[in-house]
C-alpha positions as CSV (number, residue, x, y, z in Angstrom):
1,X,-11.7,-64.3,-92.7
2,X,-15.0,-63.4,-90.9
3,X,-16.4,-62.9,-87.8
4,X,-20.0,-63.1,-87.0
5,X,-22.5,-61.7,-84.1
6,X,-25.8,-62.8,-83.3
7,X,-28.3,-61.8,-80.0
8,X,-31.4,-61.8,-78.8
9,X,-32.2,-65.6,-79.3
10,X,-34.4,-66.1,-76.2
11,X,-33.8,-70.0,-76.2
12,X,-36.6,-71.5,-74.1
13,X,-38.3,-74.7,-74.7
14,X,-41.7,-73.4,-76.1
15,X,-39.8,-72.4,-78.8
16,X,-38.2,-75.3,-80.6
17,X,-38.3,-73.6,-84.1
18,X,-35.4,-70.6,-82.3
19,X,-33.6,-74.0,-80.7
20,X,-33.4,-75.7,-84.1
21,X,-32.9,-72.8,-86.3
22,X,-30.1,-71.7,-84.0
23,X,-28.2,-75.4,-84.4
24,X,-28.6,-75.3,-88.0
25,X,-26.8,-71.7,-87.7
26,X,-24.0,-73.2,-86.5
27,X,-23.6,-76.1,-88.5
28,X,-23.9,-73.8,-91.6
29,X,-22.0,-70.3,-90.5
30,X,-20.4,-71.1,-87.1
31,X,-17.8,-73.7,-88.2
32,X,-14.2,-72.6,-88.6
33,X,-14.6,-68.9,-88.5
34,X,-12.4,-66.3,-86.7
35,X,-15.3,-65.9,-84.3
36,X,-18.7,-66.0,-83.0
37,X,-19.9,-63.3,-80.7
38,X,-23.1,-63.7,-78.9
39,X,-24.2,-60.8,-77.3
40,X,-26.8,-61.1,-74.5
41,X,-30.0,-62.8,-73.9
42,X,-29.4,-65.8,-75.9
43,X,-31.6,-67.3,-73.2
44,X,-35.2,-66.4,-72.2
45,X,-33.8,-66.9,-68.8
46,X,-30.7,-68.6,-66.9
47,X,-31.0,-69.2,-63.1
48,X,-27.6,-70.5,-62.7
49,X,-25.2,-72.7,-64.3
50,X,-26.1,-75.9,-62.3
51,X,-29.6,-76.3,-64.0
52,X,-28.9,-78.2,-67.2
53,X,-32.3,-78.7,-69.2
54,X,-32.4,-80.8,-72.0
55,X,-32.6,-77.6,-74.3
56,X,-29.7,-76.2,-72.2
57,X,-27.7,-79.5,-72.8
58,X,-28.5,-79.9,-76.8
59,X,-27.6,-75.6,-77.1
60,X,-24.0,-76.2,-75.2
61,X,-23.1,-79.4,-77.2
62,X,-23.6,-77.4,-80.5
63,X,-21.3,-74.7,-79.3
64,X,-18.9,-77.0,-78.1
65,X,-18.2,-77.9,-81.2
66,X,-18.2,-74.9,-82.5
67,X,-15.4,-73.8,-80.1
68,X,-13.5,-77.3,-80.9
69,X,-13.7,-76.5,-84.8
70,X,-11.4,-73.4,-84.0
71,X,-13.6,-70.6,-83.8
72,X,-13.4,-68.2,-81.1
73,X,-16.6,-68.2,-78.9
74,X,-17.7,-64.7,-76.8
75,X,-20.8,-64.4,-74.5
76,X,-21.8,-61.3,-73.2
77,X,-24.9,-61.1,-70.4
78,X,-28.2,-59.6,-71.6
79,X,-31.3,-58.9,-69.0
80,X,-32.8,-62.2,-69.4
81,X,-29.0,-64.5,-68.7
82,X,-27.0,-62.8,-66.5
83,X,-26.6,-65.0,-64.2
84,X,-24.5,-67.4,-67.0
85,X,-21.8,-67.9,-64.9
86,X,-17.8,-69.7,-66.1
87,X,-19.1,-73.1,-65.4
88,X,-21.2,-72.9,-68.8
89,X,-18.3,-71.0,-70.5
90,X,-15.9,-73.5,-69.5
91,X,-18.2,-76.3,-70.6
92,X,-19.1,-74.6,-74.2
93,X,-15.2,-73.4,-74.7
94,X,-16.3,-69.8,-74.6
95,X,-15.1,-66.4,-72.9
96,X,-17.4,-64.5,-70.6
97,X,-16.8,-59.8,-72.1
98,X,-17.5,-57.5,-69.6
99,X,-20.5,-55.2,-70.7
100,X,-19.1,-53.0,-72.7
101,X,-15.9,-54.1,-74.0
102,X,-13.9,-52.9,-77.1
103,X,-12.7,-55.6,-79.4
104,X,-10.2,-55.2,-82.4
105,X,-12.2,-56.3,-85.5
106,X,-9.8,-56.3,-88.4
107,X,-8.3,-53.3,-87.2
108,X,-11.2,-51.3,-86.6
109,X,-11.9,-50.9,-82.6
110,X,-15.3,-51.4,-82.2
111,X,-17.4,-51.5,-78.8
112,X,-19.5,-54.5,-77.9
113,X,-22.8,-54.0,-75.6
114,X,-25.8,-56.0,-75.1
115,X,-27.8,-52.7,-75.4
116,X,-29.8,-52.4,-72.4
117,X,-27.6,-49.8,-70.8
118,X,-28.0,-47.4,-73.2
119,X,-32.0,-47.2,-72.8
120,X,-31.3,-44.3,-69.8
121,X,-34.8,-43.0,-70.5
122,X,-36.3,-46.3,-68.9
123,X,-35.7,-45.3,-65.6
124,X,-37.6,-47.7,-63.7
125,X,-36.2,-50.5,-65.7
126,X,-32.3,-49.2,-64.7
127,X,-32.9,-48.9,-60.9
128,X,-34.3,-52.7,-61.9
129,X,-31.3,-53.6,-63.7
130,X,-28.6,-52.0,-61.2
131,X,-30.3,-54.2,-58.3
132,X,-30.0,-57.3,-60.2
133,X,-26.5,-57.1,-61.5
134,X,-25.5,-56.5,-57.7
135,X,-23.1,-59.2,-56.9
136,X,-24.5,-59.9,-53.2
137,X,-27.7,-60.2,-54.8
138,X,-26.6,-63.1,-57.6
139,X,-24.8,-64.7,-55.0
140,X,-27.8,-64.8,-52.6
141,X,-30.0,-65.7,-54.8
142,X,-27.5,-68.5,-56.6
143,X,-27.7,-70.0,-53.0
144,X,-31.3,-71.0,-53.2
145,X,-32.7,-74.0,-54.3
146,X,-33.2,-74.5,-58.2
147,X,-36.9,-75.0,-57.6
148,X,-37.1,-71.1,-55.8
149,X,-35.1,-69.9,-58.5
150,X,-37.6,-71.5,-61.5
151,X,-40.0,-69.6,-59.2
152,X,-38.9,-66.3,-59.3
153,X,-37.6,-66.3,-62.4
154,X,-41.2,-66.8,-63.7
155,X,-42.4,-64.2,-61.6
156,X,-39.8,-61.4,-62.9
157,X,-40.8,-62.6,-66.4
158,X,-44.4,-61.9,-65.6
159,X,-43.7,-58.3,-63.9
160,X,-41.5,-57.4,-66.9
161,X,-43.9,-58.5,-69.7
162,X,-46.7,-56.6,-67.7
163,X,-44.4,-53.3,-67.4
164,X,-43.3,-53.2,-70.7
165,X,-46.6,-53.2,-72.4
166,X,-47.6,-50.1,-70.7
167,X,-44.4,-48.1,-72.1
168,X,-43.3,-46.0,-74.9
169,X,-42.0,-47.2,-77.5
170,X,-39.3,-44.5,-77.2
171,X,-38.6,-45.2,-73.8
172,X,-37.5,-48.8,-74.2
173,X,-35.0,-47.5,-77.5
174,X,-31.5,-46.7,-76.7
175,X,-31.0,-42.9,-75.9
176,X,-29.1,-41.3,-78.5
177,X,-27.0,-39.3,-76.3
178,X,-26.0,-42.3,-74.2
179,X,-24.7,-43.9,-77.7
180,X,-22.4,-41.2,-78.4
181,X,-21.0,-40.7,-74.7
182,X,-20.5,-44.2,-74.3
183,X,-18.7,-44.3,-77.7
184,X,-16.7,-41.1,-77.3
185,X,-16.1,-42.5,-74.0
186,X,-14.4,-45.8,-75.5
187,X,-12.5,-43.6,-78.2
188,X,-14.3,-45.7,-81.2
189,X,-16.2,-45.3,-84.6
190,X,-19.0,-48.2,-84.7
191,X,-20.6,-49.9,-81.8
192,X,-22.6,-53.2,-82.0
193,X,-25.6,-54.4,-79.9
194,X,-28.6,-56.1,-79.5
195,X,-31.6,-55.9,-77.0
196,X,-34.0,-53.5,-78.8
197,X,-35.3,-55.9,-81.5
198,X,-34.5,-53.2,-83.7
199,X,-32.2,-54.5,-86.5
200,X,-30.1,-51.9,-88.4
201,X,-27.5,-50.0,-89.3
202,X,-27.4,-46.6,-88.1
203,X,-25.2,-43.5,-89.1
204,X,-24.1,-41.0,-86.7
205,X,-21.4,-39.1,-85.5
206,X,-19.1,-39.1,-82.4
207,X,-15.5,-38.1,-81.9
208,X,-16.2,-35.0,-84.6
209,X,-16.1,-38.1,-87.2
210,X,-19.0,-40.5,-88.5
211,X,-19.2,-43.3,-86.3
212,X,-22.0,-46.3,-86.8
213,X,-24.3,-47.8,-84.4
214,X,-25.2,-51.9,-85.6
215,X,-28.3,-53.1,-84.2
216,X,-28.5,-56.9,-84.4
217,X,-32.3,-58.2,-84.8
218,X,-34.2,-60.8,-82.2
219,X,-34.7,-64.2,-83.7
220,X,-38.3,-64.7,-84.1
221,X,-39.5,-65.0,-87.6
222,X,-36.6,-65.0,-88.5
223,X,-32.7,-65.8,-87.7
224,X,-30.3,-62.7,-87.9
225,X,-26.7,-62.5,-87.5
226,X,-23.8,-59.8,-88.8
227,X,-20.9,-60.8,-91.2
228,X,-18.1,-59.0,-90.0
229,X,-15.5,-60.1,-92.7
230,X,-11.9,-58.7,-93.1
231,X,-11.3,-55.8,-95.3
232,X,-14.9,-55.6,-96.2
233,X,-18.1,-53.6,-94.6
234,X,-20.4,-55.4,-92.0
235,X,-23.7,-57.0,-93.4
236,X,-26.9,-57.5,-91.6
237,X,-28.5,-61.2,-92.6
238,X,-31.2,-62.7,-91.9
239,X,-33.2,-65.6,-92.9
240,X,-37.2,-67.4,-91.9
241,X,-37.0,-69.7,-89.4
């Protein structure tokens, strides 16, 4: 019995290395398990579920599979594919969590975020997200044609990019505080995420008790995923692309 967690893929077609890597992943480790949780930006970008690129098509027949093996598929939005919508769920066989949500993992309640939430001292970059994950906005902006949408989408990238190299280091790293309110908040003892790039495994405490805070890691050299299996403690992997 095992579940396993990955994030941070950014799938986009100038990177075939991620796409392949990320294939073989599931033929090897995806196959028959209790469940796969992917938790935000798995894409570079997603500009609604009606565009269906090549890359997008070969990525959702893999998971299909996946799903019709018997393992339990969970997306979660990041900042670069929240606009994945249930068409694409429906198609891959998967279920669309709320960020945050609190799963039972072998008896252990354990919250699930993407991550970029908890980065309160990017200010700029929360007023940003708050105005994107406004559901007048998605809708609006689902309305337009796919070629104004590849449009934008390229532009945001570029703003981003150029914003983020100006910052702190520290400023685009999850607030401690936030961690432990939002854990205390959610009554658990370990939280998982992504969107830092920052794989590891981080002890703390919330509730008066030790609590953990699992980082999953960005694929880029290399692939990384956590083993969650039952009656055992979680493992970060990783391995070269």
């Amino acid at each position: 019995m095992i579940t396993r967690f990955i994030s941070d893929l950014h799938l986009e077609e100038s990177r075939p290395d991620i796409t392949d890597a990320f294939l073989t992943f599931l033929e090897d480790r995806a196959m028959g398990i209790d469940a796969l949780y992917i938790l935000g930006d798995f894409f570079e970008a997603w500009i609604g579920d009606d565009e269906q690129t090549p890359l997008q098509n070969r990525v959702a027949q893999g998971l299909r599979a996946v799903s019709e093996s018997g393992t339990e598929l969970y997306l979660m939005h990041g900042n670069r594919d929240f606009l994945i919508g249930e068409a694409f769920c429906q198609r891959i066989g998967a279920t669309l969590l709320p960020d945050p949500t609190v799963v039972d993992l072998y008896g252990t309640p354990t919250l699930l975020m993407h991550g970029d939430s908890l980065c309160t001292a990017d200010v700029e970059y929360q007023k940003f997200r708050a105005s994107m994950r406004n559901e007048q906005w998605q809708k609006m902006f689902l309305q337009r044609p796919l070629a104004d949408r590849q449009m934008v989408a390229r532009q945001l990238r570029e703003i981003s990019m150029a914003k983020n190299q100006g910052k702190q280091e520290s400023i685009m790293d999850v607030t401690p505080e936030e961690v432990v309110r939002e854990m205390e908040s959610h009554g658990v003892q370990r939280l998982i995420h992504g969107h830092t790039h920052r794989p590891a495994i981080h002890v703390l405490e919330a509730n008066g008790e030790p609590a953990w805070r699992i980082v999953l890691g960005d694929w880029d050299t290399h692939a990384w995923w956590l083993d969650v299996p039952a009656n055992q403690e979680p493992e970060l992997r990783k391995k070269p692309l």
